[in-house]
C-alpha positions in Angstrom: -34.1 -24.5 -49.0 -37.6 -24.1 -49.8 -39.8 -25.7 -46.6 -41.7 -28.5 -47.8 -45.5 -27.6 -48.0 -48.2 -30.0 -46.7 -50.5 -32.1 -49.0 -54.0 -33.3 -47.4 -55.5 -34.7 -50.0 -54.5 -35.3 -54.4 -54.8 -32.6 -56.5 -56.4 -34.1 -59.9 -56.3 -33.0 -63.1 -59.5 -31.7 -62.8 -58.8 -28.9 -60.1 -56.5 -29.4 -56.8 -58.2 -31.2 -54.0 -61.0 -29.3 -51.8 -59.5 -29.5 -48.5 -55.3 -28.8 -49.6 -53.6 -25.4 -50.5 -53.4 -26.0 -54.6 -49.4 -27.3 -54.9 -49.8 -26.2 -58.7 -49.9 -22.4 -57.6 -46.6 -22.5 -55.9 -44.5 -22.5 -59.0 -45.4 -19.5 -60.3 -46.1 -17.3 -56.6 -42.5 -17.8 -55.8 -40.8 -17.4 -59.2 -42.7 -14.1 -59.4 -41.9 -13.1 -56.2 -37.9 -13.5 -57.1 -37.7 -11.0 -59.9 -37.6 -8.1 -57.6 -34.9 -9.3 -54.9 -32.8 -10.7 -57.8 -32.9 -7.2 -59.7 -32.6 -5.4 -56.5 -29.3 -7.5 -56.1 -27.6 -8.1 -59.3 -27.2 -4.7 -60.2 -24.9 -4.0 -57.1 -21.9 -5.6 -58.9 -22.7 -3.8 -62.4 -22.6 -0.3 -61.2 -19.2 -0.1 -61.6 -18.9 -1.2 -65.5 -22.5 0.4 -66.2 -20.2 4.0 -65.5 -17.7 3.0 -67.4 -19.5 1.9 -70.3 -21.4 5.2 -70.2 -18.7 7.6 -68.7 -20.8 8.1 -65.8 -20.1 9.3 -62.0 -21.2 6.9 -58.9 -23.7 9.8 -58.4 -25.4 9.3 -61.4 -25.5 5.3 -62.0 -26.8 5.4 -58.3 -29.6 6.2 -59.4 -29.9 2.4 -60.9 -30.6 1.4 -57.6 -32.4 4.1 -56.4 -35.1 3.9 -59.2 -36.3 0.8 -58.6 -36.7 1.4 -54.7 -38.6 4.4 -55.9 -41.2 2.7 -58.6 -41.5 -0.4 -56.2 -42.5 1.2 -53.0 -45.4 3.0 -54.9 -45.9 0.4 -57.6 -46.6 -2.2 -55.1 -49.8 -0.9 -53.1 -51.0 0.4 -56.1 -50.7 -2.5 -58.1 -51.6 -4.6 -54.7 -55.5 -2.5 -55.0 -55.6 -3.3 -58.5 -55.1 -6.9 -57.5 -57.7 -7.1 -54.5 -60.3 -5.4 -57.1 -59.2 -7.6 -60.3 -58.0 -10.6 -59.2 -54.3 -11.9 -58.7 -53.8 -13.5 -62.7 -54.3 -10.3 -64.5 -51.7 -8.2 -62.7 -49.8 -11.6 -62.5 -49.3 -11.7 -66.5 -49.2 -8.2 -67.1 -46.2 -7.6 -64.4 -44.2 -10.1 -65.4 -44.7 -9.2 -69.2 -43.3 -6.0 -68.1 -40.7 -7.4 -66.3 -39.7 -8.9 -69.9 -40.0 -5.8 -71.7 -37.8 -3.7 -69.4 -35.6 -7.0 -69.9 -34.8 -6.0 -73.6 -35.1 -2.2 -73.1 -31.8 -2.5 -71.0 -30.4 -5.0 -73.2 -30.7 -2.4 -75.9 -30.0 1.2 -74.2 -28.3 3.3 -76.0 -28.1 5.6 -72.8 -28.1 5.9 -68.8 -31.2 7.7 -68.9 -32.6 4.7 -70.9 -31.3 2.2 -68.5 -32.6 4.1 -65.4 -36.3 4.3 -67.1 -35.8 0.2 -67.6 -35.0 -0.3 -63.8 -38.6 1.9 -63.4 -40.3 -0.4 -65.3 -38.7 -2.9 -63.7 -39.6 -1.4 -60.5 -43.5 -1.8 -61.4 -43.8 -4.8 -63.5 -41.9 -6.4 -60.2 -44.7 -5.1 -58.3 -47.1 -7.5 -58.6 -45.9 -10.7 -57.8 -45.9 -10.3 -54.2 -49.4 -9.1 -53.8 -50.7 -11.7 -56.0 -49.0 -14.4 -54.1 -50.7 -12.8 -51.3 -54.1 -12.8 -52.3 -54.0 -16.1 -53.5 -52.7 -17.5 -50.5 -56.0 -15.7 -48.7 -58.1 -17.4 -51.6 -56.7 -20.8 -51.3 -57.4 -20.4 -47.4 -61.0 -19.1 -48.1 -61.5 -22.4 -50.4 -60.6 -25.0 -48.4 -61.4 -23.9 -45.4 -57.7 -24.2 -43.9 -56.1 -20.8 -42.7 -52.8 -22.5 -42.4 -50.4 -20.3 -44.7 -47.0 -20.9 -42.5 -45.5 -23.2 -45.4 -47.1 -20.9 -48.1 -45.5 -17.5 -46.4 -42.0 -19.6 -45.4 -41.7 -20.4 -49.0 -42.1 -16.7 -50.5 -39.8 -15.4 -47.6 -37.1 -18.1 -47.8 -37.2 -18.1 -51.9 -36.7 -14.3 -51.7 -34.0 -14.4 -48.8 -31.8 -17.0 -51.3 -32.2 -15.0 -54.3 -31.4 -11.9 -52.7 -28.1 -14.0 -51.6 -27.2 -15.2 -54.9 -28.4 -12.5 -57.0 -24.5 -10.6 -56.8 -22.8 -13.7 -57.7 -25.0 -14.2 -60.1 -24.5 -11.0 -61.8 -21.1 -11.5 -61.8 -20.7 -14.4 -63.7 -23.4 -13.1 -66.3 -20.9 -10.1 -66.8 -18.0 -12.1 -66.8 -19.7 -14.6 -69.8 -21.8 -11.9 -71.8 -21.1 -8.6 -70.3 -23.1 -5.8 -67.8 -26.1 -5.8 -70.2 -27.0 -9.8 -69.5 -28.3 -8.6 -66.1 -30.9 -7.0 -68.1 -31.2 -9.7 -70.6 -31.6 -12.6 -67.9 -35.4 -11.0 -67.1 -36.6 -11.6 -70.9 -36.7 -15.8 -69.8 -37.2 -15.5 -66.3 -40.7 -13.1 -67.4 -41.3 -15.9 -70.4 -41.3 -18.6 -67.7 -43.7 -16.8 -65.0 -45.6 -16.0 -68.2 -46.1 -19.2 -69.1 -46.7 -21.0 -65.5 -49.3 -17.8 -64.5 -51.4 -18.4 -67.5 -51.5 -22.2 -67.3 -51.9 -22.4 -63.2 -53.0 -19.1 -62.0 -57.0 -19.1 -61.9 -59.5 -16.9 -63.3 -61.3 -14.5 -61.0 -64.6 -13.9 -61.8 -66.5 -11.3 -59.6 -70.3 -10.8 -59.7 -71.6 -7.9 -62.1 -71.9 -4.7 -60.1 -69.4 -6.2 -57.4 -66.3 -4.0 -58.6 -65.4 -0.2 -56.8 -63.5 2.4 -58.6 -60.5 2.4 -59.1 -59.8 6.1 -57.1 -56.8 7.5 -59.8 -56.3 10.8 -57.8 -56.3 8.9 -54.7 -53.2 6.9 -56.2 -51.5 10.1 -57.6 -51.2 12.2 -54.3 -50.3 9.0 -52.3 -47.0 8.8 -54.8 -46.6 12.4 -54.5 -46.3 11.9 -50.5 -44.3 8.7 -51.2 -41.8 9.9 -53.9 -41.3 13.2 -52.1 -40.4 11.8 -49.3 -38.0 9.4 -50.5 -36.3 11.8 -52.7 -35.1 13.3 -49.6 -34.6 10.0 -47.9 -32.3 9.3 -50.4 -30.1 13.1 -50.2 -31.6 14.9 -47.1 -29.8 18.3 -46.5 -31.2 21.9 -45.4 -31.2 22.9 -49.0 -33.6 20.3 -49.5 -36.5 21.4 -47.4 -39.2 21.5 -49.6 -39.3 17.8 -50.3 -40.7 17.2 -46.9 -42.8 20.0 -47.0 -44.2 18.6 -50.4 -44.6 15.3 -48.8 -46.7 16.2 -45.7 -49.3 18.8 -48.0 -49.8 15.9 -50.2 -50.1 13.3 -47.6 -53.0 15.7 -46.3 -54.8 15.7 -49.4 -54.5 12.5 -49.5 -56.4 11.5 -46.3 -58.8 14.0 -47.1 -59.6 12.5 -50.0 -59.4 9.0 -49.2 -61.9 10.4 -46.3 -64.5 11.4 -48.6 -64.8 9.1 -52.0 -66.8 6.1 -51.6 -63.9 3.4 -52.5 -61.0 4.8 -51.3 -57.4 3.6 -52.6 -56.2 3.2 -49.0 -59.4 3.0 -46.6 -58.0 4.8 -43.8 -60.9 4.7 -41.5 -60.5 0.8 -41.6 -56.5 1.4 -41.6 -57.0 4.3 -38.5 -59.1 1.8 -36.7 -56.8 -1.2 -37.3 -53.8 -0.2 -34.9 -52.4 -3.6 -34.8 -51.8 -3.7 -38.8 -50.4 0.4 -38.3 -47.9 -1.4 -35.4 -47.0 -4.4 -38.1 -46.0 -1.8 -40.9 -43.6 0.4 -37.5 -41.8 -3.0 -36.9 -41.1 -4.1 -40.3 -40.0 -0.1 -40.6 -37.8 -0.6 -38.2 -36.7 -4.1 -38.5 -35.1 -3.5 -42.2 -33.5 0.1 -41.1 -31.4 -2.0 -38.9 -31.6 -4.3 -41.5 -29.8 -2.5 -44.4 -28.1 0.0 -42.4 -26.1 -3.0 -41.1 -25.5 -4.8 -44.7 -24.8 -1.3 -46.6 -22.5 0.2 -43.6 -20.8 -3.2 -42.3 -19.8 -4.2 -45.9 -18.6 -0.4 -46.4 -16.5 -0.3 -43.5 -15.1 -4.3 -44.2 -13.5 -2.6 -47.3 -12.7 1.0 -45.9 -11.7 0.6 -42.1 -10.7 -3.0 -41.8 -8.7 -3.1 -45.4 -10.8 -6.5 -46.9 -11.0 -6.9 -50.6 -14.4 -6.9 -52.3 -14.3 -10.7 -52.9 -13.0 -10.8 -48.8 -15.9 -8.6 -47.2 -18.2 -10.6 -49.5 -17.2 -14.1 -48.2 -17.3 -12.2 -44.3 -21.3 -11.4 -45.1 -22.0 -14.9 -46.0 -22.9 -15.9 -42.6 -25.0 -12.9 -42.4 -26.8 -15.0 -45.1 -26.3 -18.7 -43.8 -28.2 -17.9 -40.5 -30.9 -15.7 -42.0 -32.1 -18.6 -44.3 -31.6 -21.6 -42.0 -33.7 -19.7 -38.9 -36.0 -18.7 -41.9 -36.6 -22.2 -42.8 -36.3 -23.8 -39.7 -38.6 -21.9 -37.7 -41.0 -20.9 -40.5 -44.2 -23.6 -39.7 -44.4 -22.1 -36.7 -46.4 -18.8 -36.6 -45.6 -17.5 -33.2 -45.4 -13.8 -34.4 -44.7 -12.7 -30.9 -42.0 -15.1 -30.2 -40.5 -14.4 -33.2 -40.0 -10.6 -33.2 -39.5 -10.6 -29.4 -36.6 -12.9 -30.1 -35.6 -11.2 -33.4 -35.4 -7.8 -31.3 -33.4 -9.2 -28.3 -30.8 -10.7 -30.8 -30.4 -7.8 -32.9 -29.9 -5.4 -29.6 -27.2 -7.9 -29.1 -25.8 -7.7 -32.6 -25.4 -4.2 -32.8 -24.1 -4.2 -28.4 -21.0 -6.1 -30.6 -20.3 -3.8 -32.8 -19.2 -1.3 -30.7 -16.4 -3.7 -29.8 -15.3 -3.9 -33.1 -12.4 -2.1 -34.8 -9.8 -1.9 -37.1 -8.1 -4.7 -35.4 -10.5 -7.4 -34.8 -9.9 -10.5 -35.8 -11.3 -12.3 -39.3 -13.6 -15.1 -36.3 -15.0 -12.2 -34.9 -16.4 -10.4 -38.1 -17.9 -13.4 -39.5 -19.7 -14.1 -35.5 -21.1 -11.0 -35.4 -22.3 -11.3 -39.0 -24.1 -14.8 -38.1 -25.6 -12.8 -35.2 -27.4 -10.0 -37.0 -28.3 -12.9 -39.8 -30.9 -14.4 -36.9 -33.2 -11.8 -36.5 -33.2 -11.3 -40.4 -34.4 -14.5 -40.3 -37.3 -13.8 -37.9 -38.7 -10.3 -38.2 -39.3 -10.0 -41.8 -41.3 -13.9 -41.4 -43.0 -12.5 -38.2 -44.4 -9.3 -39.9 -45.2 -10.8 -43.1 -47.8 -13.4 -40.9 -48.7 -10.4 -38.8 -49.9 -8.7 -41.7 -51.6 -11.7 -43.0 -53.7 -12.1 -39.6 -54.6 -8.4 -39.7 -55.0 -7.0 -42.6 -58.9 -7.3 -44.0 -59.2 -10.1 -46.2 -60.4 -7.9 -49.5 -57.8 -5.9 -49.2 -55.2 -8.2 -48.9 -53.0 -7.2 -51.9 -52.6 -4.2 -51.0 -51.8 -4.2 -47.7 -49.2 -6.6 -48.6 -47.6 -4.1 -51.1 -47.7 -1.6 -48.2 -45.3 -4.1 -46.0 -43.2 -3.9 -49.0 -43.5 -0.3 -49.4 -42.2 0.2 -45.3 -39.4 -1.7 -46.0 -37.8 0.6 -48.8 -38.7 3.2 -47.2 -36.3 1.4 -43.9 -33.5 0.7 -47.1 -34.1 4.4 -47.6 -33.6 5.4 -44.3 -30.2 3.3 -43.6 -29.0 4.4 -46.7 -29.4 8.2 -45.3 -27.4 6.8 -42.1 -24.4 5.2 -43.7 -24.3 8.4 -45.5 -24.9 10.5 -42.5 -22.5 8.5 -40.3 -19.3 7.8 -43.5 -19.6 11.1 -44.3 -15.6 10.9 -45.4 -15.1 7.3 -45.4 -16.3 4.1 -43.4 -14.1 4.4 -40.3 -14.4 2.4 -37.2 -15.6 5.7 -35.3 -18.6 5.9 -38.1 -19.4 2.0 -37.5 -19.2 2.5 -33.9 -22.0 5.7 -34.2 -24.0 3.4 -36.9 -24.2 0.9 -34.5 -25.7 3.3 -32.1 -28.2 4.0 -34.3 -28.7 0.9 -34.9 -29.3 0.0 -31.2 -31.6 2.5 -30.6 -33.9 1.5 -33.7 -33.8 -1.9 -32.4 -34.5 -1.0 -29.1 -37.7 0.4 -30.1 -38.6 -2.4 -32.2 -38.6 -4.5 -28.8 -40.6 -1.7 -27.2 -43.5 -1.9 -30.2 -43.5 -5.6 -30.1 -43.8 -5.5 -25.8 -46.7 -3.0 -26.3 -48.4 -4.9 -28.9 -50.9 -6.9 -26.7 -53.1 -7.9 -29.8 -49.7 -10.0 -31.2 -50.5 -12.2 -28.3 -54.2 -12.9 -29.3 -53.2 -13.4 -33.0 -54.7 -16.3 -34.3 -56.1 -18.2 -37.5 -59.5 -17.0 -38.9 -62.2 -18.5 -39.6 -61.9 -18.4 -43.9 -65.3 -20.1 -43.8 -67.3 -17.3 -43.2 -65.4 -15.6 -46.3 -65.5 -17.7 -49.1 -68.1 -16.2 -50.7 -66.4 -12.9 -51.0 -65.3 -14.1 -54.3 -65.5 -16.8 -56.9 -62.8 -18.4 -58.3 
């Protein structure tokens, strides 16, 4: 499923050729980049025997999932700076060592509250995959001389896509074979094999003496503060809850005044400020995956609740969702045409959510799995679209991290459908709350066509010249 990359020129044993992205560096960008989507999904089928096990409520082992949103969103444009300043191996090897660690520590908890602290650490030690791939995609591009990454960024979005398909029924059969805890233990071989490919592909950085800025720890602190705050309430918003917000927008002021005055900022927001386009980038794919999620989490709710489908039924109804996502992925993903893509990606999922509103208790099995190979298209298309946006736009030093940041907007649009399933089910997923998701939904995506119309830049969005940056950093 994986779109085949091209090769210019041999890669030798004595380094990959001058003029062709490195081959060797694919193994380990997109095996990395797999741990979080597969953890993300894999644990949705062993909530259930997780409470059991421990004798807890849905409102406690929810907090399986929601941990991980919580340390990935902030781990991953943290550890993305970290990765601009050090270079892509270091946080490579010591993520996915991580990822390993928290691998055994679930394997072994005694407790919930020991199992939630291994899906944190899983939350970071996934973290840093996807900004490494990143910056070594910008490096390869600044080496040869070829700014060409559609094959490169198709690959990371399509392996992801897949794994994020699979990952439920693969954590089913590892708790059917060895039980709820092997979906903890299957990350102690998947870390040992990124591990082992990062240290024997992934290249040293070496920066000149004198060439490294701080590394700006209060800077980091008060952007989680703003970040964690916010998605705390996100996650259970209610009047009672007020100070969350509150909490969220002091420390986001701090933040910017600090980030204003230190020398090497965490987040430069002068350069961010001034770079509307990439602001406009991090909107879309805000809005994109609201849509997104809110569609998946409330569909598959009311497929069980209003229309009366079994689990294994409203499952095998999704998988066109997924069939369309990954073949549009993979069929349109050597094309860039950002603009194209989300314009398209919009228009189709105004049309998707127009549908729903026609659906009820009553429709028939055809129709379900239709609309679900509908809304799969501009899955397909927007994430790709933003991901190459943000490529394009982001400054090249600070590649990582603005990568992590993409990520970071997109939990935060999980976070934010999550809220609206709740907000719209607040009994139970009846065709009356689908219909009023689906309004939601259609004014979110309506908006996303609005930001891409406006977005003159995305018409002007074009390769850069990598020449004039290869020097920036020695590999």
């Amino acid at each position: 499923m994986i779109p085949r990359l091209s090769r210019r020129g041999p890669a030798t044993a004595a380094g990959p050729a001058p003029d062709a992205f490195d081959r060797r560096l694919i193994a380990p960008m997109v095996l990395g980049s797999v741990l979080n989507p597969i953890n993300s999904s894999m644990i949705a089928v062993a909530l259930v025997p997780i409470g059991i096990a421990f004798g807890a409520p849905p409102s406690q082992t929810v907090w399986l999932v929601s941990a991980l949103y919580l340390a990935t969103a902030v781990g991953q444009p943290v550890i993305g700076r970290l990765v601009d300043m050090y270079g892509p191996r270091r946080l490579y090897l010591a993520g996915t060592g991580l990822v390993g660690v928290a691998g055994l520590l679930g394997a072994l908890a005694p407790t919930l509250g020991t199992l939630i602290a291994a899906r944190v650490l899983l939350g970071f030690g996934t973290s840093a995959a996807y900004p490494a791939a990143m910056q070594l995609t910008r490096s390869e591009a600044e080496r040869t001389g070829r700014d060409s990454p559609a094959g490169v960024l198709t690959a990371l979005a399509v392996a992801a896509q897949t794994v994020a398909v699979v990952g439920p029924t693969l954590g089913g059969i590892l708790i059917g074979l060895k039980g709820w805890r092997a979906v903890f233990t299957v990350n102690v071989p998947l870390a040992a094999a990124c591990l082992v490919l990062g240290a024997l592909r992934l290249p040293r950085t070496r920066r000149p003496a004198g060439d490294r800025p701080g590394v700006d720890p209060p800077g980091m602190v008060l952007f989680a503060v703003t970040l964690i705050a916010l998605m705390l309430f996100l996650m259970d918003p209610g009047a009672e809850r007020w100070y969350l917000p509150v909490l969220s927008a002091v420390a986001a002021v701090a933040f910017v005044a600090r980030e204003l005055r230190v020398p090497n900022p965490f987040v430069d927001v002068r350069v961010l400020g001034g770079n509307l386009p990439l602001i406009a980038t991090y909107l879309r794919q805000f809005l994109g995956y609201t849509t997104s999620y809110a569609y998946l989490y409330g569909f598959t709710l009311w497929l069980e609740e209003g229309r009366g489908l079994t689990t294994s039924t409203a499952g095998l109804v999704l998988l066109p969702l997924s069939a369309s996502a990954l073949a549009v992925s993979t069929l349109t993903g050597r094309r860039e045409a950002v603009r194209s893509k989300l314009i398209v990606g919009s228009l189709v999922q105004i049309t998707g959510c127009a549908a729903l509103l026609l659906v009820g208790s009553g429709s028939a099995l055809w129709v379900l799995l239709l609309t679900g190979a509908v809304m799969g298209v501009p899955q397909g298309l927007i994430g790709l679209a933003n991901q190459t946006a943000l490529y394009r736009q982001a400054e090249p030093a600070r590649i990582a991290s603005a990568a992590g940041l993409l990520r970071t907007f997109m939990y935060l649009g999980a976070l934010g459908a999550s809220a609206a399933d709740a907000a719209f089910f607040s009994q139970r997923a009846d065709t009356t709350g689908l219909h009023d998701l689906a309004l939601f939904m259609l004014c979110g995506s309506v908006l996303l066509l609005v930001a891409t119309l406006a977005d003159r830049s995305l018409s002007t969005l074009t390769p850069r010249d990598t020449r004039n940056t290869r020097n920036t950093r020695k590999v």
